[in-house]
C-alpha positions in Angstrom: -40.1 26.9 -17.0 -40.7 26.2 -13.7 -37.4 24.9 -11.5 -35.9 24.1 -8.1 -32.8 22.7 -6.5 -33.6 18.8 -6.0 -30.8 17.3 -4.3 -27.4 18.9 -1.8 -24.6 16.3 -2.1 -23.3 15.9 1.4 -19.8 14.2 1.0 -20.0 11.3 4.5 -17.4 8.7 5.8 -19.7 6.5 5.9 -23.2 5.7 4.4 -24.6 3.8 7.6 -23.3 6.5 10.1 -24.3 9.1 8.1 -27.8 7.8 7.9 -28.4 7.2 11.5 -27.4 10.5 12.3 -30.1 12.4 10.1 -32.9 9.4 11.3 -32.2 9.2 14.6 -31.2 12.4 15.5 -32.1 14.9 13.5 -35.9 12.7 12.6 -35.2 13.2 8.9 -37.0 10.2 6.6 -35.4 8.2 4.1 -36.6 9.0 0.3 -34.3 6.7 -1.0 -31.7 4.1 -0.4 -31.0 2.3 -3.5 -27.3 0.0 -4.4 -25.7 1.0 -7.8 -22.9 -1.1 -6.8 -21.6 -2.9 -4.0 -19.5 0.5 -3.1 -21.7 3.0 -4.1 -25.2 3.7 -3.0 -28.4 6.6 -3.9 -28.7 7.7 -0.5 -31.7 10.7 0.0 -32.7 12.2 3.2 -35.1 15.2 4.2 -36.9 16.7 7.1 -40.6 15.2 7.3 -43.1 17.0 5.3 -39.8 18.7 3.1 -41.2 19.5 0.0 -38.4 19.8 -2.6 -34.8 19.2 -1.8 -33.0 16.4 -0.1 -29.4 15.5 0.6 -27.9 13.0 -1.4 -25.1 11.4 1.1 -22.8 10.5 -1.1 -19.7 9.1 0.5 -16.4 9.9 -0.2 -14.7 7.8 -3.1 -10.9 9.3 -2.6 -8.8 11.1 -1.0 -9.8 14.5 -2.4 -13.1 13.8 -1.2 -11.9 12.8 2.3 -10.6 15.9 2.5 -14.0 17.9 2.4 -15.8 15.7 4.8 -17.3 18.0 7.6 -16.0 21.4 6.0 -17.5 21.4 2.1 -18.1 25.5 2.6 -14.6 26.0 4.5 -15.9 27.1 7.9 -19.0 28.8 6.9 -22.8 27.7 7.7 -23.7 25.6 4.5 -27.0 24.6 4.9 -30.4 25.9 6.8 -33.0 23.9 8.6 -36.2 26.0 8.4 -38.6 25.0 11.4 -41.7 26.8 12.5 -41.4 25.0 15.8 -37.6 26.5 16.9 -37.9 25.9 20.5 -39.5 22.4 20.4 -36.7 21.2 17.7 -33.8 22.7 19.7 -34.5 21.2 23.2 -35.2 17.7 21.5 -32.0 18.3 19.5 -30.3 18.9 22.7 -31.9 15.9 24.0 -30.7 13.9 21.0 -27.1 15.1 21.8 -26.2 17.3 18.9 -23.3 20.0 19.3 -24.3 23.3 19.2 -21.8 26.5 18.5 -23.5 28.9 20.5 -26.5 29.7 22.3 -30.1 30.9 20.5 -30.5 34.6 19.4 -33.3 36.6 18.1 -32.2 38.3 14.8 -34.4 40.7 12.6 -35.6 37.7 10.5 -36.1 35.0 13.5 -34.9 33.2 15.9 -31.7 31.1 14.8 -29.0 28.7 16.5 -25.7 27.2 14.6 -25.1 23.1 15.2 -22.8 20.9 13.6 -23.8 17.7 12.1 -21.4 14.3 12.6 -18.6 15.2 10.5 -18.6 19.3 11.8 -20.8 20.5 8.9 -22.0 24.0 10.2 -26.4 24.4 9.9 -28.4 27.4 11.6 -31.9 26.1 12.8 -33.6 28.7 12.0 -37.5 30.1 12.9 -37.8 32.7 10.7 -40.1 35.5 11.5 -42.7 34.8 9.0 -42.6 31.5 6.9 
């Protein structure tokens, strides 16, 4: 049996929001954007070219979910954004105004950089040395 991780729910605030931050600045595409009621909506995004996973945005139905928005791994880096172009996506990252935690470092396995996304969701960008 062949398997893989399809979708990452990402709980948002707010569909729209959430959406024009991964488009706009982070240059992710739309897979799908689909109504399953007037509240509730399939919302997938990925990096260009992603081949398996996306993040379902998914936006918080109550106040238990509310809660989680912008800290769903209590502090820690929750999801990685593998690039082979580090230095190109940081400076037009920077360009595009996202908040970065620190400044780039080379590790043993590449060249890596923490950022939050709109709601304080903490990603490494992340070159690794051989991908």
């Amino acid at each position: 049996m062949h398997q893989h991780i399809a979708h990452v729910t990402l709980v948002v605030k707010d569909y729209d929001e959430a959406l024009a931050f991964y488009t706009k600045k982070l240059h992710f595409e739309v897979i799908q954007n689909s109504y399953i009621s007037p509240e509730k909506r399939w919302v997938l995004v990925a990096p260009k070219n992603s081949k398996n996973c996306c993040l379902l945005l998914a936006k918080a139905a109550n106040e238990t979910q509310k809660q989680y928005i912008g800290n769903q791994t209590g502090g820690r880096v929750f999801l990685f954004l593998y690039t082979n172009t580090f230095w190109e996506d940081y400076q037009q990252m920077k360009a595009n105004e996202i908040h970065f935690l620190e400044e780039p470092r080379e590790e043993p396995y590449g060249t890596v950089v923490v950022f939050e996304d709109l709601y304080g969701n903490k990603w490494d960008l992340i070159e690794p040395n051989s991908i």
